[in-house]
C-alpha positions in Angstrom: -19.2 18.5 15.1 -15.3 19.2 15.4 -13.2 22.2 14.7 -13.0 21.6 10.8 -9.3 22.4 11.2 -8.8 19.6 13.6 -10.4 17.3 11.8 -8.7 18.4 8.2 -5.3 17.4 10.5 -6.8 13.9 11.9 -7.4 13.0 8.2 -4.5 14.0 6.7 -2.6 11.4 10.0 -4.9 8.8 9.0 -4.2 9.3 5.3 -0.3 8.8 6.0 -1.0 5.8 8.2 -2.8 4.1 5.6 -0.1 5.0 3.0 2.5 3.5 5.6 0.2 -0.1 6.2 -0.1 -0.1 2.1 3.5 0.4 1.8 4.2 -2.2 4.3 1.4 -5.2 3.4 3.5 -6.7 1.2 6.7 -6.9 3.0 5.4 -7.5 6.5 1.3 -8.9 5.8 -1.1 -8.8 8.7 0.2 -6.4 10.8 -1.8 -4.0 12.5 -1.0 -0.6 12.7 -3.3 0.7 16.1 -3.2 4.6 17.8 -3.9 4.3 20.5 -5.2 6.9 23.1 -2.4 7.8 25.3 -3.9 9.1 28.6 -6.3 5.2 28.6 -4.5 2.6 26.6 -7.4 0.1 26.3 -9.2 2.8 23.8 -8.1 2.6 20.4 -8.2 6.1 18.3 -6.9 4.2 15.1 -6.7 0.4 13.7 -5.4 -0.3 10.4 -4.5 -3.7 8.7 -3.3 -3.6 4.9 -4.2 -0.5 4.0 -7.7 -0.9 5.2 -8.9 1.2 8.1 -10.7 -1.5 10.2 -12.0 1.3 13.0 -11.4 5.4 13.0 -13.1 6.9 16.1 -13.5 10.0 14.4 -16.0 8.2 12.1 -17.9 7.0 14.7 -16.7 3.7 14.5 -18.1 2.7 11.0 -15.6 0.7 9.3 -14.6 2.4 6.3 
């Protein structure tokens, strides 16, 4: 459960990543596109590869 605003902003972010990574798959292929969680920078927020959104923490997890 999350502030619905909040979460209305987190997937309009993701939304624009993945239009960047689809925009960018066929120029530069494979490349990862990863958020990653600025006060621990082992934990990933957001991972992205070709358009496809490989992990979204505010999913929990589920690859989408």
């Amino acid at each position: 459960m999350g502030d619905p605003q909040a979460i209305e902003i987190w997937e309009s972010f993701v939304e624009a990543f993945v239009g960047t990574s689809n925009a960018m798959k066929d120029t530069l292929p494979d490349y990862y596109i990863v958020l990653f969680n600025p006060y621990n920078t082992k934990n990933w927020l957001l991972l992205i590869l070709n358009g496809v959104i490989l992990y979204d923490f505010a999913s929990k997890g589920q690859t989408q």
